[in-house]
C-alpha positions in Angstrom: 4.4 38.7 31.8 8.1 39.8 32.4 10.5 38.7 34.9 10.1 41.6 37.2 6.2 40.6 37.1 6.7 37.1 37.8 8.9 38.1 41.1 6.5 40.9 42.5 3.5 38.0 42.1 5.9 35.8 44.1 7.0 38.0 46.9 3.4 40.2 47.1 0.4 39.1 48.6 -3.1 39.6 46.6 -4.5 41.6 49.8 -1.5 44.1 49.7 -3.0 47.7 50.5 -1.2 48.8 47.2 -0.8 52.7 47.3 -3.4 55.4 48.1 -3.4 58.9 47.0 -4.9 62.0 48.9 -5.0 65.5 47.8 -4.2 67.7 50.1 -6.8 70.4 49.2 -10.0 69.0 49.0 -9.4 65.2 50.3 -10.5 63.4 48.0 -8.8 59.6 47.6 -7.6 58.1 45.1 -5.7 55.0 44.3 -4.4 56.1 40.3 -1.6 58.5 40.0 -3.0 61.5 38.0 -1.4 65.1 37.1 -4.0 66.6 39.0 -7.1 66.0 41.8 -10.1 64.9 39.8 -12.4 66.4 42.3 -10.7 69.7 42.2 -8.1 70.4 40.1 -5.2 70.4 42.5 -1.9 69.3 41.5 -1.1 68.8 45.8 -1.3 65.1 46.1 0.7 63.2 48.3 1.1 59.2 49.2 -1.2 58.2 52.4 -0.8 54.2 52.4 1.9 52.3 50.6 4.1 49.3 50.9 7.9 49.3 51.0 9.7 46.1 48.7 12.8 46.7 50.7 13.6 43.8 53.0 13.8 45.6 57.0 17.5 45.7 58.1 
């Protein structure tokens, strides 16, 4: 495990959301980065949940 590891463990929760996928033609969810939808094809997929390391300012 790597130092950059170690910290993210530290500073993130087990139950953080993580990142969520949609595509924007059919729907479908996802929570893997692919090239393209695997329901459809489509290579529109945008973010719909995430989380933000920055510290609010």
């Amino acid at each position: 495990m790597g130092i950059v590891d170690t910290i993210r463990d530290m500073l993130v929760p087990d139950n953080e959301a993580g990142v969520a996928l949609e595509c924007t033609n059919c729907g479908a969810t996802f929570d893997e980065p692919y090239g393209e939808c695997p329901e459809c094809g489509s290579t529109e997929i945008k973010e719909i949940e995430g989380f933000d390391m920055r510290p609010d300012t």
